[in-house]
BAPAVO-609070 format. One record per residue (C-alpha): residue in three letters; x, z, y. Coordinates in pm, whole numbers, padded with zeros to 5 digits, always signed. Layout:
BEGIN
AlaXZY ...
END
This chain:
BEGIN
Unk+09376+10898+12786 Unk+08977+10891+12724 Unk+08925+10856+12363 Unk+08559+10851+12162 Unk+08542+11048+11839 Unk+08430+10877+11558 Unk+08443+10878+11202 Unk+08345+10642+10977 Unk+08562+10775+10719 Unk+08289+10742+10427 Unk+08014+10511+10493 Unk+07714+10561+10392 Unk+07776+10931+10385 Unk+07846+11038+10755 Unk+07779+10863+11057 Unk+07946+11066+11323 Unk+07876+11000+11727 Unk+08083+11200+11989 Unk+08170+11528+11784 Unk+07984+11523+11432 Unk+07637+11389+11225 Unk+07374+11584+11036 Unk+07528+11527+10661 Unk+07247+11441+10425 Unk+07189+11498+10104 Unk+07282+11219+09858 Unk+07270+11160+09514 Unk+07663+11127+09535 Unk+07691+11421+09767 Unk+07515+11708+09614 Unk+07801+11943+09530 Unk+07664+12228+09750 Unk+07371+12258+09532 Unk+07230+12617+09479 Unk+07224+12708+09109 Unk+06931+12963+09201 Unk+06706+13092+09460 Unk+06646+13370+09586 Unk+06408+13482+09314 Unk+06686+13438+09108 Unk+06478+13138+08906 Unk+06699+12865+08732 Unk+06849+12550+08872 Unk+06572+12326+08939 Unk+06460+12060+08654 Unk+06684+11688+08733 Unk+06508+11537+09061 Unk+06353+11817+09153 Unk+06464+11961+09436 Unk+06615+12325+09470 Unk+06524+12592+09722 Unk+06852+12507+09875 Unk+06812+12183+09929 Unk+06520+12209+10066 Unk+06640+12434+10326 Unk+06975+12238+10380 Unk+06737+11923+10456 Unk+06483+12103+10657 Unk+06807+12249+10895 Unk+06894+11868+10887 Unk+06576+11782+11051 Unk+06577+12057+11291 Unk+06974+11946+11393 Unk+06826+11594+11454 Unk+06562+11707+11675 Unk+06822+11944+11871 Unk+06627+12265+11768 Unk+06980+12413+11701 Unk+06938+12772+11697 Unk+06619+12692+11423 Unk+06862+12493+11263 Unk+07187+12681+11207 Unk+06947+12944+11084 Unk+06828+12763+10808 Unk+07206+12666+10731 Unk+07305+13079+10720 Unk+06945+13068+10452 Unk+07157+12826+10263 Unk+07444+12975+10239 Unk+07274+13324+10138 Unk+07193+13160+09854 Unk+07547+12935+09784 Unk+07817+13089+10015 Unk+08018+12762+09867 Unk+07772+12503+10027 Unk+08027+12263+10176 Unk+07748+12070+10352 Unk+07544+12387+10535 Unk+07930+12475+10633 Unk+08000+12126+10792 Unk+07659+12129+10974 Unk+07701+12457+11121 Unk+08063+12329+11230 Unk+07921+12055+11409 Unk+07604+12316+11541 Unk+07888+12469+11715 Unk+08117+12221+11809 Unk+07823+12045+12003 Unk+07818+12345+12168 Unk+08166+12443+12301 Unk+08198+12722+12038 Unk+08550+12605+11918 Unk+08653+12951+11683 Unk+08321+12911+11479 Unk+08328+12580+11451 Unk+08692+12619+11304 Unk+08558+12884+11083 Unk+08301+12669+10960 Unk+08455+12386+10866 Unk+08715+12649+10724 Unk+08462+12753+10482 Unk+08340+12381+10374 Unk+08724+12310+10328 Unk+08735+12633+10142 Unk+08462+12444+09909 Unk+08662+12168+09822 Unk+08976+12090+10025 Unk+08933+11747+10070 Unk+08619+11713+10224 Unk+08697+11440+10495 Unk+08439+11461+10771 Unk+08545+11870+10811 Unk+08889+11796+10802 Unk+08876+11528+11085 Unk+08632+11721+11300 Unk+08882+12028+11258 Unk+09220+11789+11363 Unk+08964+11667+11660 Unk+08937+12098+11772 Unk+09272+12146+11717 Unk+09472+11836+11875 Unk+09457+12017+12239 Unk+09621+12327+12136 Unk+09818+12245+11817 Unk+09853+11853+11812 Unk+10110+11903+11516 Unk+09828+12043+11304 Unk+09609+11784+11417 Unk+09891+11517+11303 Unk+09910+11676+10977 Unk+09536+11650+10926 Unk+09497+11324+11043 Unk+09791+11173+10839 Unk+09643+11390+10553 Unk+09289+11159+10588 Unk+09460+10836+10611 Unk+09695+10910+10317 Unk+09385+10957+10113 Unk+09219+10686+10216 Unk+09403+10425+10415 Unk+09068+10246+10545 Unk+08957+10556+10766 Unk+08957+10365+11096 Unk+08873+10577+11291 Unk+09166+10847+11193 Unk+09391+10613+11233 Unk+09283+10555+11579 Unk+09250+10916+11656 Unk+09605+10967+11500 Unk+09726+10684+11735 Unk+09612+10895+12056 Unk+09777+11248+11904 Unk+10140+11042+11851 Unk+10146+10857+12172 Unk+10089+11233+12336 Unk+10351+11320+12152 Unk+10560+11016+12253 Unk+10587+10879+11940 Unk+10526+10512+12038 Unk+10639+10355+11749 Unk+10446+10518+11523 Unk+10100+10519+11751 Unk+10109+10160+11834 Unk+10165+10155+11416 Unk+09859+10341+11407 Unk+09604+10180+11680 Unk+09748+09850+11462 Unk+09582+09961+11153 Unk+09302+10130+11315 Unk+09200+09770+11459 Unk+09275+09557+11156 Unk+09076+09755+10982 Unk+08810+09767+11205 Unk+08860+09502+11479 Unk+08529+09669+11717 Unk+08751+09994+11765 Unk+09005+09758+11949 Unk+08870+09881+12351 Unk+08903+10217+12271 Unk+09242+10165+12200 Unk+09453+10255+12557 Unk+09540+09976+12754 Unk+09896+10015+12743 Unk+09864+09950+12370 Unk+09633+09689+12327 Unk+09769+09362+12339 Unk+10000+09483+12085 Unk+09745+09551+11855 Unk+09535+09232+11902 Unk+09402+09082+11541 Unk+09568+08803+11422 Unk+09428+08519+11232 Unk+09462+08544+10849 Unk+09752+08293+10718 Unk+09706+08267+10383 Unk+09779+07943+10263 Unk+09550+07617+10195 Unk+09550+07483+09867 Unk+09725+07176+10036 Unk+10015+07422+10206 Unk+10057+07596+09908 Unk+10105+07247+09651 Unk+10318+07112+09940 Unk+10554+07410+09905 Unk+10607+07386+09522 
END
């Protein structure tokens, strides 16, 4: 089975194509903010930006424009500063994973997870590293992201591929199922085998007509 990795887990947020996405700064994402640089000055003044973000947005820039080894030196800059930066963890998990360096990318997204535990687009890039060699762990993950929130598409998709491996039909076709009513473009990278069981069907909620006529 070919499958595409994806997440799309928290729009707006992370935008993920084949392995991972630079993760920008956000007004709603800023929890890896430094509290000082490294001339030990104060937190910056509201909307100004810290020496750490600066940095964690200039490593973004270089990630974009492939400069990797500039940018996953920036990231280490960052975390000099805030060892608990979630997001210059996550990008240096995707620095590696982009580049076949499995046990740091685990590490990585180790140490964003270590930052806060539920941190979505580290957990599902770690289930994608893992489901080769320890597809339970990846199952666990995977369930873990859809538990929390039940519109990740793309985890249930993913989740689909790691129980039909395990032969757990039932459950995967269960899972492409969700995966495609939630997001009905994900349907061809569903397998074949699976997907006329998972085609959308039409919404049947009643007509104001239908519903007076069953009174």
């Amino acid at each position: 089975m070919n499958r595409r990795w994806l997440w799309k887990g928290l729009a707006g947020t992370v935008a993920v194509a084949a392995v991972g996405s630079w993760l920008h700064l956000s007004a709603a994402d800023s929890t890896g903010a430094v509290s000082s640089d490294s001339g030990g000055s104060a937190r910056s003044s509201p909307g100004v930006p810290s020496r750490g973000e600066v940095l964690l947005q200039a490593g973004i820039e270089q990630g974009e424009l492939k400069n990797y080894d500039v940018a996953e030196s920036i990231f280490r800059q960052v975390l000099e500063l805030d060892p608990g930066n979630k997001l210059a963890w996550y990008n240096l998990g995707v620095i590696a994973q982009q580049n076949n360096r499995s046990a740091e990318a685990l590490t990585a997204y180790d140490g964003a997870l270590k930052a806060d535990p539920a941190y979505q687009p580290a957990l599902f890039n770690k289930a994608i590293l893992l489901g080769p060699g320890d597809i339970d762990q990846a199952v666990s993950i995977l369930r873990r992201i859809v538990a929390a929130d039940p519109k990740a598409a793309t985890a249930h998709l993913n989740l689909g591929y790691d129980l039909a491996k395990q032969g757990r039909r039932g459950e995967a076709e269960e899972s492409f199922r969700t995966a495609v009513r939630t997001d009905p473009s994900l349907r061809p990278l569903v397998p074949e085998e699976f997907r006329d069981s998972v085609r959308t069907a039409p919404t049947t909620e009643p007509t104001a007509t239908q519903a007076g006529a069953n009174r």
